[in-house]
C-alpha positions in Angstrom: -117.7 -49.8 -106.6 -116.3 -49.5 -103.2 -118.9 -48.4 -100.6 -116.6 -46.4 -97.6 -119.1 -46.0 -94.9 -120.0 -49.6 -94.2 -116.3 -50.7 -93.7 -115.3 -51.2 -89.8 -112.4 -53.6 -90.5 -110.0 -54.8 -93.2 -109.1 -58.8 -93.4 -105.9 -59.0 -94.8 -104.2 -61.9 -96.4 -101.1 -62.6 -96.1 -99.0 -65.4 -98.7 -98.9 -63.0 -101.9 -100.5 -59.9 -100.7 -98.0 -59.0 -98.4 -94.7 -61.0 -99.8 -94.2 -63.0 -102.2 -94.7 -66.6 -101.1 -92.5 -68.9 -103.4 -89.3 -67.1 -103.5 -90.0 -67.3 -99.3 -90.6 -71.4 -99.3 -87.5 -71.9 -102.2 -85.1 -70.1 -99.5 -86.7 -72.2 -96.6 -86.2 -75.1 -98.0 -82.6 -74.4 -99.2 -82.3 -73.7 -95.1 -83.9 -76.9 -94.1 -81.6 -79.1 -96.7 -78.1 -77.1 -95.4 -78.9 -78.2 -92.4 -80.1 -81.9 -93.2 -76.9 -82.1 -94.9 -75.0 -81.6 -91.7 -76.8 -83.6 -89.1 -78.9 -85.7 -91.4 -76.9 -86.0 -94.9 -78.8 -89.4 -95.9 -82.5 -87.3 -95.3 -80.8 -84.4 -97.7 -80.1 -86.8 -100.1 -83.6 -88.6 -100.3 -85.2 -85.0 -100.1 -83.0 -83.5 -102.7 -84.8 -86.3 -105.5 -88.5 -84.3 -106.4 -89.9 -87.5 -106.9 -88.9 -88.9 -103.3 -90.3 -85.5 -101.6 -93.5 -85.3 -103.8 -94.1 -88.9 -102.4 -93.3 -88.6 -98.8 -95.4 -85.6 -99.2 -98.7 -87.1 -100.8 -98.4 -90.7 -98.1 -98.3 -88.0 -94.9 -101.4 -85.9 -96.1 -103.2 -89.9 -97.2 -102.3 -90.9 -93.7 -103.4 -87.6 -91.8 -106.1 -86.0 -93.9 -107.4 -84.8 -89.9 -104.1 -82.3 -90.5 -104.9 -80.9 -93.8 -105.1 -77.0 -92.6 -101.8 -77.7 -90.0 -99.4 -77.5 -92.8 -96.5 -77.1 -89.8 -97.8 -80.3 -88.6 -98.1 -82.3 -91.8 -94.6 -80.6 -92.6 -92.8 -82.4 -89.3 -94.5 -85.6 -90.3 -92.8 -85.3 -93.9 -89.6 -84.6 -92.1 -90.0 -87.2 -89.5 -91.2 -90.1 -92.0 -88.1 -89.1 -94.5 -85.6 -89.3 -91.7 -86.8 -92.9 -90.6 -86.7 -93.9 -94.2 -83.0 -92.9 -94.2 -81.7 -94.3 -91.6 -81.4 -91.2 -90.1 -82.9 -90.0 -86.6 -86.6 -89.4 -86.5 -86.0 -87.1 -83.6 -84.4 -84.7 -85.6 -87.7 -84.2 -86.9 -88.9 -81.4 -84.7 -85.4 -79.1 -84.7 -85.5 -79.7 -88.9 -88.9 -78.4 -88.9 -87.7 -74.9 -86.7 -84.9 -74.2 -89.3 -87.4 -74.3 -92.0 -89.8 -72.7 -90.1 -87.4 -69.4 -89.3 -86.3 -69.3 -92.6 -90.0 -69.8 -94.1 -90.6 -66.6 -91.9 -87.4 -64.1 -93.4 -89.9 -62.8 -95.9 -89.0 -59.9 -98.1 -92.2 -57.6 -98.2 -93.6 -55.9 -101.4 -92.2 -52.1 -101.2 -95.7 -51.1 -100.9 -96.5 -52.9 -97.7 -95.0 -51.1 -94.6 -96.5 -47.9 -95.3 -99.8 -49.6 -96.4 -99.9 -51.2 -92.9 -99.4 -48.3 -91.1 -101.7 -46.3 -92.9 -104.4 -49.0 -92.7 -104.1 -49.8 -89.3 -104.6 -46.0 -88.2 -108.0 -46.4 -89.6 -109.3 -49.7 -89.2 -108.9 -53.0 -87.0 -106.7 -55.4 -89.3 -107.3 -58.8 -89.0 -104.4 -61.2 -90.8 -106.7 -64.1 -92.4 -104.4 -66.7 -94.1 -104.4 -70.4 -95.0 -100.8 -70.3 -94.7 -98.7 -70.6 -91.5 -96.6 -67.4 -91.3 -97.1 -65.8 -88.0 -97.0 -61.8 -88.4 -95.3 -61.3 -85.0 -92.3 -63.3 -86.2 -92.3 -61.3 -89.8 -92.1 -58.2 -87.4 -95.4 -56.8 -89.0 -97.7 -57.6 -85.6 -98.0 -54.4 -84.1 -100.3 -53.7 -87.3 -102.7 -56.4 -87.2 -105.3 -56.5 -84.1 -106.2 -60.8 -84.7 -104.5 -62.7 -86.8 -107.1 -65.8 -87.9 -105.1 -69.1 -89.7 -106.8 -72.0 -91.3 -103.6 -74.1 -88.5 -105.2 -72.5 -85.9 -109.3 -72.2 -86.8 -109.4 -75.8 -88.1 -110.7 -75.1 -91.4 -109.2 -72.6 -94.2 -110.2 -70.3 -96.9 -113.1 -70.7 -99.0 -115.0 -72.1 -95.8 -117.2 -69.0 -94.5 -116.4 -69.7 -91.1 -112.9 -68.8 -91.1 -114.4 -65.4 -92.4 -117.1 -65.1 -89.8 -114.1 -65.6 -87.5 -112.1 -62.9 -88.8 -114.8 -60.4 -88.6 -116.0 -61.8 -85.2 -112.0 -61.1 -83.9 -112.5 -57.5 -85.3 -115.8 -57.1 -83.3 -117.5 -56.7 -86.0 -120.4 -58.1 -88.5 -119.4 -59.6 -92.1 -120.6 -57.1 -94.1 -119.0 -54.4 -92.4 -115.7 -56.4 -93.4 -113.1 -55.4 -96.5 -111.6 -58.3 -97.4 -108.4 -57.8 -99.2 -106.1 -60.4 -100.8 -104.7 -62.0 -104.4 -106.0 -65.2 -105.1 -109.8 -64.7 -106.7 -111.3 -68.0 -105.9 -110.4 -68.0 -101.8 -110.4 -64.4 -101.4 -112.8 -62.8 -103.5 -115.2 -65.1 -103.8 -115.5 -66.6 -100.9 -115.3 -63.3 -99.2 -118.2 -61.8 -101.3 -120.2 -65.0 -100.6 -120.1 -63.8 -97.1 -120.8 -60.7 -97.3 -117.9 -58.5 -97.3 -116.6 -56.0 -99.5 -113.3 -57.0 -101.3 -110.5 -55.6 -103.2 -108.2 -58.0 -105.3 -104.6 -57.5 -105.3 -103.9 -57.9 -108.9 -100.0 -57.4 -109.1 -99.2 -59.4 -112.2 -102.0 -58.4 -114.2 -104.0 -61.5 -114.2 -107.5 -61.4 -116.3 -110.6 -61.5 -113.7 -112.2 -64.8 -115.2 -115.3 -64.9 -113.2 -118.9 -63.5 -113.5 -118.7 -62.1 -109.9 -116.4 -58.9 -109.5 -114.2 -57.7 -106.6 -115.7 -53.9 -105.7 -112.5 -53.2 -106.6 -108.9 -54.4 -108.4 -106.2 -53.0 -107.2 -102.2 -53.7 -108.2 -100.6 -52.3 -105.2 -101.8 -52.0 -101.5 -100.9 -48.2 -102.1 -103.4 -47.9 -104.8 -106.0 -49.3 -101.9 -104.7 -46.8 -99.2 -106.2 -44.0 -101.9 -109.4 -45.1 -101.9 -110.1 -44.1 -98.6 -109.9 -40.3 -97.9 -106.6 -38.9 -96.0 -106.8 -37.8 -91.9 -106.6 -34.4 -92.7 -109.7 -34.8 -94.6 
């Protein structure tokens, strides 16, 4: 069970807590092979065979393994070693990677989310703690969050404690007087109870809990965690 008093902060995830994530990348990468197909068409055609991207994908994280937790980084590379492979300009590689990475930002949120946030944020400090690369200023969703902590930016990523510690240490606060709220059980719940905080998993397709440590509590929408707590008028 929840314990309400101890919490000072919430962590927040962000990749399939707060959107959908694959629905997001499929659309970014529909962006990124338009545009390929106008200024780089033999790169679009290379990058529209699976087996060529899976490849070009694999030899860029073997040669960079330093990059693992920059996945805008490691995505440029991809870019840069497909267009030199074609034939086509390697110096596209750095305007390819923007159109993906604007469209990889036009996220559709759950309906839950916006008033989530704003209830949330009234209460607590929310700190955005992500392995992704989505920046919550260009979602339009910064104004709720007072840090936003990435495994690009910290160097290391979710399960690693650190990147917690961070989190809570950008909140001003101590780990156990963290919630840690997100979807995937392995780097969010477990890794955030094996530091400490509280945590609530965000179940929303009814996925069994497989594991012989327990969230302190399973929610399906971020609405459901916004009644846990009591209201203002309370």
């Amino acid at each position: 069970m929840l314990e309400l008093a101890p919490i000072k902060a919430i962590t927040l995830d962000l990749d399939d807590t707060l959107w959908p994530i694959w629905p997001t990348i499929e659309k970014a990468e529909q962006a990124l092979h338009d545009w390929l197909a106008r200024h780089a068409p033999q790169t679009a055609a290379l990058l529209a065979q699976p087996e060529a991207r899976h490849e070009i994908r694999e030899h860029v994280n073997a040669l960079y393994p330093e990059l693992k937790h920059n996945l805008s980084a490691l995505r440029t590379r991809s870019i840069r070693l497909a267009l030199s492979r074609s034939g086509d300009d390697p110096g596209l590689a750095e305007a390819a990677f923007e159109v993906f990475f604007a469209a990889r930002h036009q996220v559709t949120l759950f309906d839950d989310v916006a008033q989530a946030l704003q209830f949330l944020s009234r209460r607590f400090p929310l700190v955005a703690l992500s392995n992704g690369n989505a920046d919550v200023h260009r979602i339009g969703i910064g104004s709720y969050f007072t840090a936003s902590v990435s495994a690009q930016q910290f160097g290391v990523g979710k399960p690693d404690p650190r990147i917690f510690h961070a989190a809570a240490s950008a909140a001003g606060v101590q780990a156990h007087e963290v919630l840690h709220v997100g979807d995937d059980a392995a780097l969010d719940v477990l890794a955030a109870l094996d530091c400490g905080m509280q945590t609530v998993w965000v179940n929303r397709t009814d996925h069994p809990w497989t594991h012989p440590a327990t969230p302190h509590e399973t929610v399906t929408t971020l609405l459901e965690l916004c009644d846990l707590f009591p209201s203002e008028s309370n």
